[in-house]
N, C-alpha and C positions, 0 to 999 in steps of 0.2 A: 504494500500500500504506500502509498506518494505521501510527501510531505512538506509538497512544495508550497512557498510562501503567495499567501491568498492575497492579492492587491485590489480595491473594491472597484476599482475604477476598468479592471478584466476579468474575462472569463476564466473561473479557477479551473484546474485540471479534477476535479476531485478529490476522495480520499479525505484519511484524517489530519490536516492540515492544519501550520502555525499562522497567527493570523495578527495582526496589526490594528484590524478596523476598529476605530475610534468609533463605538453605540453608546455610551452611556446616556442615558435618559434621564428627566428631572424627577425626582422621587422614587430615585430605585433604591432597593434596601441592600442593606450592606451583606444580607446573605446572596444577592444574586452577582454581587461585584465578583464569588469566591467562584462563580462558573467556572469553567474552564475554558480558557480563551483558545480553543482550536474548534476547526470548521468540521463537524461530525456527517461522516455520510448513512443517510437514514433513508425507511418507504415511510411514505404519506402515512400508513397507520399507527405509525411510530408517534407521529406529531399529534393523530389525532386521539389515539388512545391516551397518552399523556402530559400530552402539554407541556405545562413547563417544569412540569415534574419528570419530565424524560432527564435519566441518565446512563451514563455508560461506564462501565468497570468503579461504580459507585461514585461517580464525580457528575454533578449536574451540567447542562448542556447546556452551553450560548449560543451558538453558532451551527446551524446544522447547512447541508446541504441536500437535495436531489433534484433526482430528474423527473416530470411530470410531462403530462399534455395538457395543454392551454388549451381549455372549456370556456371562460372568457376573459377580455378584456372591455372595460370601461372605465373609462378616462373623465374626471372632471378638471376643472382647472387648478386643484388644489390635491390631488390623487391619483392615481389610477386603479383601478382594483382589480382581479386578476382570481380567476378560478385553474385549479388544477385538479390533475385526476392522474392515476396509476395502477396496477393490477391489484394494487390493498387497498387502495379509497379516495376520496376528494378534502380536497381542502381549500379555504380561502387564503390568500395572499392581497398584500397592500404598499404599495411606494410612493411613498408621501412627494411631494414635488417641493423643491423650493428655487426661490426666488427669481433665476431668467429661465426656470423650467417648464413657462408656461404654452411652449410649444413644443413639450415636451412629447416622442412618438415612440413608441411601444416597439421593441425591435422584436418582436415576437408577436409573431398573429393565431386567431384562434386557430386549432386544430394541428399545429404542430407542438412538436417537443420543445421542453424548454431545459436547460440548468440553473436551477434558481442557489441563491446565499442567502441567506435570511435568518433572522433572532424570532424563538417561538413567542408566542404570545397566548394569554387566558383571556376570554371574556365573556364572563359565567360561567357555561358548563361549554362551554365551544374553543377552540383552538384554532388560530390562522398565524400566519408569518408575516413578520414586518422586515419588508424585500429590503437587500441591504444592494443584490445586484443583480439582475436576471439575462439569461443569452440564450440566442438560440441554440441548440442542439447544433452540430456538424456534421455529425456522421452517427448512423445506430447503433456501432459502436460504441460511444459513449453508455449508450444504456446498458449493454450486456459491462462493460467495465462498472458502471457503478452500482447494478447487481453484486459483482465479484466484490465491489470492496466492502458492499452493507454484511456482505458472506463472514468476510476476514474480519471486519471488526466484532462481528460475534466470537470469533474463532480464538481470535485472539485475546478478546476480554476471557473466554474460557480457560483456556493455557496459562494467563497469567495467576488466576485465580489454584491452577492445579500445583503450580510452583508455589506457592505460596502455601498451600496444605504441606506440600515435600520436605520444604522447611521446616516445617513447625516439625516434621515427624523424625528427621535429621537425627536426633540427640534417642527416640527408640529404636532406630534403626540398627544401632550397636549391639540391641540387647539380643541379636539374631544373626550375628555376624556367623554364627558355628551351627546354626540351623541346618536341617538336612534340604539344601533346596537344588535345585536341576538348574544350573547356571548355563546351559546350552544355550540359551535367549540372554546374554550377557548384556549382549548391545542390543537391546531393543527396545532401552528408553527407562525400563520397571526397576525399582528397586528390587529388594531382597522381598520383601514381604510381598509386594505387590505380583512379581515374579511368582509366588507362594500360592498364593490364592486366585491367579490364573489357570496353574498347572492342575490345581483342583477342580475347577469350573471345564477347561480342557479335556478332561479323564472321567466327566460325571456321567451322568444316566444322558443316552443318547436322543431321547422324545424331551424332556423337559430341563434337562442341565443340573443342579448343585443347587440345593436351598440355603437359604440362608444361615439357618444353624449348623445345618451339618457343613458349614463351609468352617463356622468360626469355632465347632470341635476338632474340626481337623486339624488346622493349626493350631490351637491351643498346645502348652500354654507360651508357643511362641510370640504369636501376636493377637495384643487383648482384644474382645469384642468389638469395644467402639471401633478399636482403630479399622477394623475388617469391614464394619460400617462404610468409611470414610473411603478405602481402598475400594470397595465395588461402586459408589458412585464416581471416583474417579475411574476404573477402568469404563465404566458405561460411558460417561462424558468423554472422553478418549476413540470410543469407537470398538475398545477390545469386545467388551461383554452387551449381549442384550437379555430382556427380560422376556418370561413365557408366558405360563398360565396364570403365574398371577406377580406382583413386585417385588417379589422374596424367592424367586426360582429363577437364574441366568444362566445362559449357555453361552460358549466362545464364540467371535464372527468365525 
């Protein structure tokens, strides 16, 4: 994902970008200053699902981006106002005009694509974007790219959150160092335990996979219950294990 510098006056490239643009508004509270000043690529159901309570890898969101089709355009002398739509939903959009912007012309017309920058906004229970810069679309392209990076930045708020479990578990992981475990998957990402309770899931009943207790008897008492807990939702989140007949029974991909 890109991370090139977002300038308001051009079309950004996408991606999770660092950004410069000077928004602060009169009466903004000092918790929304703590935002995060990069330019987040999101779909339409994102903004409308939560507003300005949307955030990503737990840090609140300023600055979002996507790509939409322009449903409409209507221009007053003091506005323009601007509908869009995507394969999750519709939203309004708004770009206030000022001062020699009163010939101002919409460089995007109904019925194509747009890449919009815009800060989310509340009003009531409804959500629209306060357009910081809008353009048109270039190429389709664009769109299948900023699918890919709404993809990655899930992917990667996931991975960072799984390093961060790793961590914490760093200082138990010693207490398993002389465990009996099949280190042939050395390199393949798992720790010792996690490696542990793969090989079990791997080796289980062929129809419905390893339950969950009989996973965290089988290792015992090398590694505690919770932590086996903690270990199958990170192999799930991972991609290694899915679930069967019910949330407590997994089998390997």
């Amino acid at each position: 994902m890109s991370w090139n510098n977002f300038d308001n006056s051009t079309a950004g490239e996408g991606g999770f970008m660092n950004t410069t643009v000077n928004d602060s508004t009169a009466g903004e509270d000092k918790a929304n200053l703590k935002r995060g000043q990069n330019c987040v690529p999101v779909m339409i159901a994102h903004l409308v699902r939560y507003g300005e309570k949307l955030t990503v890898w737990g840090t609140p969101v300023r600055l979002v981006t996507f790509v939409g089709l322009v449903r409409k355009v209507e221009p007053t002398s003091t506005k323009v106002s601007f509908e869009f739509s995507d394969d999750t939903g519709n939203i309004s959009g708004l770009k206030w005009l000022e001062g020699d912007s009163a010939n101002y012309e919409s460089p995007v017309k109904v019925n194509s694509y747009a890449r919009v920058h815009g800060m989310i906004r509340d009003q009531g229970e409804d959500h629209y974007v306060l357009i910081v810069n809008i353009q048109p679309m270039d190429h389709l392209m664009e769109l299948l790219s900023h699918h890919m990076e709404v993809t990655l930045m899930s992917l990667q708020g996931d991975s960072m959150v799984n390093k961060v479990a790793n961590n914490d578990h760093s200082m138990g992981n010693q207490s398993v160092q002389n465990g009996s475990v099949n280190n042939s998957n050395a390199n393949s990402g798992l720790n010792r335990q996690q490696q542990m309770v793969l090989d079990i899931i791997e080796n289980s009943d062929p129809e419905f996979g390893a339950e969950r207790d009989q996973i965290k008897s089988a290792v015992a008492p090398n590694v505690p219950p919770q932590m086996v807990d903690e270990i199958l939702e990170f192999l799930f989140a991972e991609g290694h294990i899915y679930t069967t007949k019910t949330d407590d029974y997994f089998k390997a991909i």
